[in-house]
N, C-alpha and C positions, 0 to 999 in steps of 0.2 A: 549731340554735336558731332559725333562719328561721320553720320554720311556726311553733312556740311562739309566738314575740313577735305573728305574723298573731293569731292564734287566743286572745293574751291580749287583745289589745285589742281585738277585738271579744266576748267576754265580758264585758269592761268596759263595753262601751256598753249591752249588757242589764241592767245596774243603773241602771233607772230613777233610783229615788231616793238614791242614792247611800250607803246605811247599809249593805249588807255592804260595800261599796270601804272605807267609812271604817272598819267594823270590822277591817280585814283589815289595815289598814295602820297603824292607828291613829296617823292625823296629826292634828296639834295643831291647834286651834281658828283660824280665819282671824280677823283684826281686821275689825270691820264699821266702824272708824271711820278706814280709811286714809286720809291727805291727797293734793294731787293729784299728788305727787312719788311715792310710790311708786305710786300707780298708773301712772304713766308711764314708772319703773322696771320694772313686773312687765310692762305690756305690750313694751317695750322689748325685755327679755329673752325672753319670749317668741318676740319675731319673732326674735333675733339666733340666742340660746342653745340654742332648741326647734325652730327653723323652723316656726313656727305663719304664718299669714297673719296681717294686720293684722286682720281682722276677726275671726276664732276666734283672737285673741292678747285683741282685746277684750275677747268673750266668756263668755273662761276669765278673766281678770282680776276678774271679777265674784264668784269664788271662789276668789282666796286672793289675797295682797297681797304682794310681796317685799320684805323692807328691803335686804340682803345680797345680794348670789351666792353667797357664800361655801357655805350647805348647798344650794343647786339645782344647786351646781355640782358638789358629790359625788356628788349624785343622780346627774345626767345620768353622769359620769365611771364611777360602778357601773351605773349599765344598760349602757352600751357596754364596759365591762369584761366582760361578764356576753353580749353577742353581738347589742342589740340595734342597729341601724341608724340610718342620719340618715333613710332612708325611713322608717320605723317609730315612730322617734321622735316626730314630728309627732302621729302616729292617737293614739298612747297620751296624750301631755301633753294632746292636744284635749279626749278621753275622762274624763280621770283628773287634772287639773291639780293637786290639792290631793297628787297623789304629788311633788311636788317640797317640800312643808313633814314630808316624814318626818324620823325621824333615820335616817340611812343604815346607821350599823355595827347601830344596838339592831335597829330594826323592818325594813328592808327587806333590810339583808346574811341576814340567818338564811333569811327565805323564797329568794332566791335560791340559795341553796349547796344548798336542800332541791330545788329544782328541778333542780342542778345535779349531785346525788348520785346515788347508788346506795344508798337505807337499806334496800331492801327483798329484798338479794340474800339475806341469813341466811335468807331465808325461802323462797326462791328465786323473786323476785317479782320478779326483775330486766326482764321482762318489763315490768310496769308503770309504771316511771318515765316511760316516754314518752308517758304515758298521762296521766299525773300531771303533766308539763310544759306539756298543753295544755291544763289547767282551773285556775288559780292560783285562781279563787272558792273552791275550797275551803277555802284555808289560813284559816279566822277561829279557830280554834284551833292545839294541840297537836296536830301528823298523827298525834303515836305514841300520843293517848291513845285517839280513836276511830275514825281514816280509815286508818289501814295496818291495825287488826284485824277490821276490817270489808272490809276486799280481800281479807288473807288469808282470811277466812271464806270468800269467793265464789271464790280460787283453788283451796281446797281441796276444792270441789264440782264443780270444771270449769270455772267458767262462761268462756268464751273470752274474752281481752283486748278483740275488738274488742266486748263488752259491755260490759266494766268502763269500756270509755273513754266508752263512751255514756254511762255510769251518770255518770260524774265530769265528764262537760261540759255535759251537759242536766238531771241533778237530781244538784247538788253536797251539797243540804240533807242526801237521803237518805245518803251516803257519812257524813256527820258526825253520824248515831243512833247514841246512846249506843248500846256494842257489846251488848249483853243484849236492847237493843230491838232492835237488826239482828239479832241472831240468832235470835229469836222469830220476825220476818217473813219471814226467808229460808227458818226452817222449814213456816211457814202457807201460803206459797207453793208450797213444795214437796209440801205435803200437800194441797194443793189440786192437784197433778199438772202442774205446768206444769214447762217442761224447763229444766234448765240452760241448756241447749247454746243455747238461741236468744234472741232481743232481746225476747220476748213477757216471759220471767220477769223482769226489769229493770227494764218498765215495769209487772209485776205488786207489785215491792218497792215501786215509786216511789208507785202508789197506796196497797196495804195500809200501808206503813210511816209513810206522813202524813197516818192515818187514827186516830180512835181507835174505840175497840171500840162503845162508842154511836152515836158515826155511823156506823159497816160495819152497826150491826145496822138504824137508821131506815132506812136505803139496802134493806136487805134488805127491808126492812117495806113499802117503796115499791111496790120489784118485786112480792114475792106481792100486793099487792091486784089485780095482772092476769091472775094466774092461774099463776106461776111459781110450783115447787115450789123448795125451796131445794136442789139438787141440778141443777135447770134454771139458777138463778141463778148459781150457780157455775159452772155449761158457757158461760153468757153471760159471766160474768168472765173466762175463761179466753181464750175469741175477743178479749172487748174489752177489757180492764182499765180504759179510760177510761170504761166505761159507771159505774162505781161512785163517779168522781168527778161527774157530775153531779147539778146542783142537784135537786132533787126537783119543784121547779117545771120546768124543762126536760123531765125524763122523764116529767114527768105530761101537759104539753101534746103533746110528741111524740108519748106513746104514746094520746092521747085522738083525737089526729089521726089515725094511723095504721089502729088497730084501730075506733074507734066510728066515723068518716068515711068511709075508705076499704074498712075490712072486710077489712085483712089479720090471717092468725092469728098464734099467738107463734111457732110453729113457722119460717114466713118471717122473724121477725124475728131470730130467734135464728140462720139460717142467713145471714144479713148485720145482724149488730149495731152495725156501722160506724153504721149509719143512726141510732142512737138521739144518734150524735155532731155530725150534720150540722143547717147551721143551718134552722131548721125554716121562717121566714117567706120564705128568699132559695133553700133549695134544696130542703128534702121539697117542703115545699106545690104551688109551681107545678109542680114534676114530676110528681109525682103525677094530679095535675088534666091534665095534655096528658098521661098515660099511660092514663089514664079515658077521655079523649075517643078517644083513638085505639083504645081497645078497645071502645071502645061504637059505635064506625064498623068493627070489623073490620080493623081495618086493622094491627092487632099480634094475636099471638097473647093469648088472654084469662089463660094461663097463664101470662106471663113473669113473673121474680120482682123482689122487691123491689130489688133488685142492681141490677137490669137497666136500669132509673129514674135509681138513686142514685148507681152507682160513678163513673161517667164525670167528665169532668172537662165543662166547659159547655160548650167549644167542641166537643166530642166528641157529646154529649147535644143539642146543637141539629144539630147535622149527620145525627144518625138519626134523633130523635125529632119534628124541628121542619122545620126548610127539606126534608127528605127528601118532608113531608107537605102543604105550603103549598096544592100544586095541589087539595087534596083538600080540606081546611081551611083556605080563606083566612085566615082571624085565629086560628088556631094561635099564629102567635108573642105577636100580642096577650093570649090565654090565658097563655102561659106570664110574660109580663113583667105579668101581673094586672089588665090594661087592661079585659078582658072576663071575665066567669064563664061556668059550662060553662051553665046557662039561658038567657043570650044568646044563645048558639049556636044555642039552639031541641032543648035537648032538656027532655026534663019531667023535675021532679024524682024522679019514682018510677023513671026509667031510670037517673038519676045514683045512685042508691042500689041499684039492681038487680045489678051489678058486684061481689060480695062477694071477689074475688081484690086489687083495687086500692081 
């Protein structure tokens, strides 16, 4: 139960605003009008009952007020019934403090025991409980009305556990589509040619599935105004599935940058579509531009592809593409940190424009 509990409470902490935590748990409303006794109650307990520090005891007091021990101290007694730790304990109460105003037997006992079971062996999905122990986000409903017939759905096409657990830790929402809507996507997916067997299909559900059919089509309408055929568009979904979630405004400036600036075709693009994902002003642009310079000096081959530029990580990409080159182009780096333009440099603009590969 170790990792579970790591892995729940940091889930917890990705709930910015805290409305699936409170749907999931559905705890009672905090008093906004505590006096300063129970405040000095709940921080009290906090430090004594939760081992919070006096400062994240304050913190959290801020969101919810104790009058009693009597139900925190169920709480705590079933979480540590249940396998979590006094180390542990700490991250989650910090995380999640309004988990100590649950009712313990109504709302917290049932998700527990569900974590704690086996419901999915009838199915022979015994397999995914461990899978399921380390994404509690899911639980804001009924598991058996739409998230175990939507697993079994994906067991019974292959798709390997260590998919389904990605599926259920990184997009909880998609595991909880009405089952008719999950199973329309998994087959669109699939009819689109993407494999079971690998992570690419999972994050093809996670887009198609929380997508509706007017927005997949504008998104499509985006693409062909650059010359994609809808057949092309789909080979580019397939490589990227995230190209389909961006904004329209994203893919219009990127691809205006790319193709009318730089004068790469769709063909490069589509052979590294990563690129349509990457942030345009902090890493296409100035790469790009110290790729142009260094091909307009000779100095790389005039064919390297868009990849080439893009994939690296920055300390990687200034190590070939920058300090490798300093001696040859002193303000290289200033180019690429956008200090100077490639005209400073002293080249004319019909040279900068003459480079139709970059």
């Amino acid at each position: 139960m170790e990792d579970y509990w790591e892995i729940f409470t940091t889930q917890l902490s990705l709930l910015q605003d805290g409305s699936l935590t409170f749907r999931f748990f559905s705890s009672s409303p905090t008093s906004r009008s505590a006096n300063p006794k129970q405040c000095s109650f709940t921080v009290s307990y906090l430090i004594n009952s939760c081992g919070l520090s006096p400062d994240s005891a304050l913190s959290a007091s801020q969101k919810l007020h104790l009058v009693t021990p009597e139900r925190p101290d169920s709480i705590l007694s079933l979480l540590r019934n249940y396998g979590i730790t006094d180390t542990q304990l700490p991250k989650l109460i910090r995380v999640f403090p309004t988990l100590l105003l649950t009712d313990p037997e109504k709302t917290l006992l049932p998700k527990l025991e569900f974590l704690n079971s086996k419901p999915f062996s009838r199915a022979d999905l015994g397999g995914v409980v461990s899978a399921i122990k380390r994404s509690p986000r899911i639980f804001l409903e009924d598991v058996n009305k739409n998230i175990v017939p939507n697993i079994t759905a994906l067991q019974e096409i292959g798709v390997p556990e260590s998919s389904i657990v990605f599926l259920i830790t990184y997009y909880p929402i998609v595991v909880q589509l009405k089952h008719d809507r999950f199973g329309e996507t998994v087959k669109k997916v699939m009819e689109m040619g993407f494999d079971p067997l690998t992570v690419v299909f999972i994050k093809a559900i996670q887009v198609f599935g929380g997508m509706s059919k007017s927005t997949w089509e504008q998104k499509m309408e985006v693409y062909r105004r650059w010359g994609w055929s809808n057949d092309e568009i789909v080979l580019l979904f397939r490589a990227f599935p995230a190209c389909m979630s961006l904004s329209e405004k994203k893919i219009m400036s990127t691809m205006d940058f790319l193709v009318n600036k730089m004068g790469w075709k769709l063909n490069e693009i589509t052979r590294f579509p990563i690129s349509l994902g990457f942030n345009l002003e902090k890493r296409i642009i100035p790469r790009c531009w110290v790729g142009k310079v260094l091909m307009l000096k000779g100095l790389v081959k005039k064919d390297l592809s868009l990849g080439a530029f893009l994939r690296y990580t920055e300390s990687k990409f200034l190590d070939r593409f920058v300090i490798k080159y300093q001696n040859h182009i002193p303000q290289l780096l200033n180019l690429y940190k956008g200090e100077v333009g490639v005209v400073e440099l002293g080249f004319a603009s019909e040279e900068i424009g003459g480079i139709k590969q970059l």
